[in-house]
C-alpha positions as CSV (number, residue, x, y, z in Angstrom):
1,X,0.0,0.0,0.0
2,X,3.1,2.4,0.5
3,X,4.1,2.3,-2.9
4,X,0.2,2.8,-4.1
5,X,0.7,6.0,-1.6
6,X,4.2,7.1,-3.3
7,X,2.3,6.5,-6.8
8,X,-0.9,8.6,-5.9
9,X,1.2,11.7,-4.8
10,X,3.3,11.6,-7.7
11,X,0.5,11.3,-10.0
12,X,-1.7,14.1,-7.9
13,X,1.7,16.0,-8.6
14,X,1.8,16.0,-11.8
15,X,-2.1,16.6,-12.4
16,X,-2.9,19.2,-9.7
17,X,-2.3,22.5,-12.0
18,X,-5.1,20.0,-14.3
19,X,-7.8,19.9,-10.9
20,X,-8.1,23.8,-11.3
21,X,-9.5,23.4,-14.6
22,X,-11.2,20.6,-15.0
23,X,-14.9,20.8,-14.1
24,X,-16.0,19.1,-10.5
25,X,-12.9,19.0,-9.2
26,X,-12.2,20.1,-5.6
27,X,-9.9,22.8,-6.8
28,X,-12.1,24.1,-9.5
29,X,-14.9,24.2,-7.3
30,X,-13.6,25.8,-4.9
31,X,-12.1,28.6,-7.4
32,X,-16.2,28.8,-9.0
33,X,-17.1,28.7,-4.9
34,X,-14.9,31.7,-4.2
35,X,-15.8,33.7,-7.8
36,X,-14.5,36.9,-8.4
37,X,-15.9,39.0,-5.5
38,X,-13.0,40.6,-4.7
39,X,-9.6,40.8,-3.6
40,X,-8.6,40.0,-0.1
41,X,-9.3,36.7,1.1
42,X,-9.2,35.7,5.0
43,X,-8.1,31.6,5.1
44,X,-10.0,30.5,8.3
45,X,-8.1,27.6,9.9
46,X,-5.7,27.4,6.9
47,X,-3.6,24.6,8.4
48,X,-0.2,23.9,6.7
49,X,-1.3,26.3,3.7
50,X,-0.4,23.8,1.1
51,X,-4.1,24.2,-0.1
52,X,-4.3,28.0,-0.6
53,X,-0.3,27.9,-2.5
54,X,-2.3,25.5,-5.0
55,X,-6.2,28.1,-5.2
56,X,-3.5,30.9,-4.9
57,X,-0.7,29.8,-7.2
58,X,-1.5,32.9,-9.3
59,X,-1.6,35.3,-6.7
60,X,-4.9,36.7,-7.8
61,X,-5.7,37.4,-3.8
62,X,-3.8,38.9,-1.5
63,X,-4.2,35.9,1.4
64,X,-4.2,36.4,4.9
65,X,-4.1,32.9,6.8
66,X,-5.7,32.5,10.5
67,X,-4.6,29.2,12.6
68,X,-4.7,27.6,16.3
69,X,-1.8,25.0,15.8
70,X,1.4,26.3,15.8
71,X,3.6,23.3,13.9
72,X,0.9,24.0,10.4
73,X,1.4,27.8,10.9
74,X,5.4,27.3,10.6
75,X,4.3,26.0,7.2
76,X,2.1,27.8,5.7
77,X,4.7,30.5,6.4
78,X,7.2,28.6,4.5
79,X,4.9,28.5,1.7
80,X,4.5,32.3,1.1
81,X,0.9,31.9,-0.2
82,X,0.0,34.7,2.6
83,X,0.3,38.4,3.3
84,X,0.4,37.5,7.1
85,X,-0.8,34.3,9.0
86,X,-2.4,35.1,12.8
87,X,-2.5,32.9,15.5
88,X,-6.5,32.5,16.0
89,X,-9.0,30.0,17.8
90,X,-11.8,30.2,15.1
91,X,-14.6,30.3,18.1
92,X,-13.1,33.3,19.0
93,X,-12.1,35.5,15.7
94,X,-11.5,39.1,16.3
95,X,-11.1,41.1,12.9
96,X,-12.7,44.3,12.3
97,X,-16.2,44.2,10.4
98,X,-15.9,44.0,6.7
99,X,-12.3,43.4,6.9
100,X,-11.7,41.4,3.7
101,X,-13.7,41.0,0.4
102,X,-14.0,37.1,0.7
103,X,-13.8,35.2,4.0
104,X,-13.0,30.8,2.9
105,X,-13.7,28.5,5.7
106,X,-12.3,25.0,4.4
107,X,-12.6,21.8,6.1
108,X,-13.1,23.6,9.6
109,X,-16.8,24.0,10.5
110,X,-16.9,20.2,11.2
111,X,-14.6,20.7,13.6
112,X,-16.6,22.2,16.1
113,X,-19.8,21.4,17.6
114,X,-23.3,22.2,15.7
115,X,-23.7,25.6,18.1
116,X,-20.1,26.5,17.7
117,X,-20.5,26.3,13.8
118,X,-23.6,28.0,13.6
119,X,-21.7,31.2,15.4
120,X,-18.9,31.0,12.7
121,X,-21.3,31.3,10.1
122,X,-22.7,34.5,12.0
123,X,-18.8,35.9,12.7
124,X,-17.6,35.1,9.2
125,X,-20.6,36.9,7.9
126,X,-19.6,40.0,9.8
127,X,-16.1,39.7,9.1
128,X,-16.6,39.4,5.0
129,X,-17.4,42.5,3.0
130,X,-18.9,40.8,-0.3
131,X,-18.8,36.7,0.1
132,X,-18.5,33.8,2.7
133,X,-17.7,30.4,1.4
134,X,-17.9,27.4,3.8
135,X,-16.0,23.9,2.3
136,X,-17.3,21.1,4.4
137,X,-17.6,16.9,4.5
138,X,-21.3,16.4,3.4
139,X,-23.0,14.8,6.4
140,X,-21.4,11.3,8.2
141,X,-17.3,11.2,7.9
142,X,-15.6,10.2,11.1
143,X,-11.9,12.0,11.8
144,X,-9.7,11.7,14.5
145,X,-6.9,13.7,16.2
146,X,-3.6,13.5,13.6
147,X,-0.6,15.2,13.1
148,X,-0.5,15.8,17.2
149,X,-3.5,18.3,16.0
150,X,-5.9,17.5,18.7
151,X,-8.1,20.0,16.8
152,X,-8.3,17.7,14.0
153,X,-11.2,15.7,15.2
154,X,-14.6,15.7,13.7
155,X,-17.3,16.8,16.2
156,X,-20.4,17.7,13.6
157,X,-21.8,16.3,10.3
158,X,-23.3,19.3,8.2
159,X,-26.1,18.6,5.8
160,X,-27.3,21.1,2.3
161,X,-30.1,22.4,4.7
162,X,-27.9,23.7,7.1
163,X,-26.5,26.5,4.7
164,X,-29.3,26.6,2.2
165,X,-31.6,27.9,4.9
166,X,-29.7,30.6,5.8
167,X,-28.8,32.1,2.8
168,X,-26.0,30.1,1.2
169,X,-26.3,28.4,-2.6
170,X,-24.9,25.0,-1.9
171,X,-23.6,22.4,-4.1
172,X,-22.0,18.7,-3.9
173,X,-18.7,17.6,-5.2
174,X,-17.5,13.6,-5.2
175,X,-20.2,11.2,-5.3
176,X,-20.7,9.8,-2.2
177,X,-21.7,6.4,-3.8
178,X,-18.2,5.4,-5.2
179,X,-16.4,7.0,-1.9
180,X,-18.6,6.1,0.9
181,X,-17.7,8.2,4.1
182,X,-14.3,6.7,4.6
183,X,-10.9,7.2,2.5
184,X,-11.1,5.9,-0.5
185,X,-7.5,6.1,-1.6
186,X,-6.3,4.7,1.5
187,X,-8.4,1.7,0.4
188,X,-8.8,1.1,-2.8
189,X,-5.4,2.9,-4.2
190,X,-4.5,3.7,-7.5
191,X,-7.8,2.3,-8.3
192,X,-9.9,5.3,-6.4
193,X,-8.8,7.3,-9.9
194,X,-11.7,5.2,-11.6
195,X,-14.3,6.6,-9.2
196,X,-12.8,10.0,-9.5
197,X,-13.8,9.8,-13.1
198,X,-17.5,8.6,-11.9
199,X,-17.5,11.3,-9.9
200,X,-16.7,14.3,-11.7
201,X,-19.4,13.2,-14.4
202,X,-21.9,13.0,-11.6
203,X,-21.2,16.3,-11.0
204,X,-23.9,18.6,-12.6
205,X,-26.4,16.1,-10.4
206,X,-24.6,17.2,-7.1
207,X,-26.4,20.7,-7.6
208,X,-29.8,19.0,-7.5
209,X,-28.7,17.1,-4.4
210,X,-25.7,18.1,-2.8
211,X,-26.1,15.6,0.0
212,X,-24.7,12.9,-3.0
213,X,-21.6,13.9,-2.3
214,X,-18.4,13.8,0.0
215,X,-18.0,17.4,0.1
216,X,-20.8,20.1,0.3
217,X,-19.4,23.8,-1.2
218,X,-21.4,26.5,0.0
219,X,-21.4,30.3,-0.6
220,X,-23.6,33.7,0.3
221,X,-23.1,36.8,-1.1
222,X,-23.5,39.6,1.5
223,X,-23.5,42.4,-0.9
């Protein structure tokens, strides 16, 4: 299975400039997710930052990254994708009101508990000048502590109706059918490529019903 691994990374390597353009992927959605509402861009819990070097490769926003764990804010330092990077506990932002033009909160909501997340949505909604986008597992995917990251554990699922009722336009991405609620690469391998192709021809059927898919993307405009 190590080797599979070594594979997989070498072939995401070579194909990730490919996953910005290539409709249904997680890059490209999260590119249409953001839009072009603006400029600045606050990375809520940006973790090791290799995600927004990869959205941000083109410098097109002038990032500012916000973290609780120190070892992933070391990195995403190294990786010069941000402006400036602040020490933060999400629960507990303090920026100014209408601070940045786009506020992207990416595999974090889940992190906290249903009340805690509901509160982000309200802070980041204050914080954000013209959009909020929230990334986010689509319902039922178990995580535990990693990395020494005891903030890495998953402590709420999220469902479509959870954003959709208060504002957001929601969509899926991966089809939840070919991945289940597990890793699929770590169990299948190389051979997780084959549902990947599944997946991204599912995709226009992820609007109707986001809760299809692994990953729910979800954005409101506030002005």
């Amino acid at each position: 299975m190590f080797n599979q691994v070594k594979i997989i990374r070498k072939i995401d390597f070579i194909l990730t400039p490919l996953y910005k353009i290539i409709p249904y992927t997680h890059y490209w959605q999260t590119l249409k997710a953001i839009g072009n509402r603006g400029k600045t861009l606050l990375d809520v819990a940006c973790g090791d930052g290799q995600f927004m070097t990869i959205i941000n490769s083109d410098h097109r926003f002038v990032a500012h990254g916000a973290d609780i764990f120190d070892p992933y804010i070391k990195k995403a330092k190294q990786t010069h994708a941000y402006a400036k990077i602040t020490k933060a506990d999400i629960r507990k932002l303090n920026f100014p009101s209408k601070s940045f033009d786009l506020v992207l909160c990416s595999q974090a909501i889940e992190h906290l508990t249903k009340k805690e997340g509901f509160a982000l949505m309200k802070t980041l909604e204050k914080i954000a000048k013209k959009r909020v986008i929230f990334i986010t597992p689509a319902g039922h995917m178990p995580q535990d502590p990693y990395d020494g990251n005891t903030h890495q554990k998953h402590k709420s699922e999220w469902k479509a109706h959870d954003f959709s009722d208060r504002g957001y336009i929601v969509t899926g991405q991966g089809l939840k059918f070919f991945y289940g609620s597990g890793n699929a690469v770590k169990k299948w391998g190389v051979f997780s490529y084959l549902f990947s192709i599944f997946s991204l021809l599912a995709g226009p059927v992820l609007k109707i019903n986001p809760d299809w898919g692994v990953y729910l993307f979800c954005w409101k405009d506030l002005s």
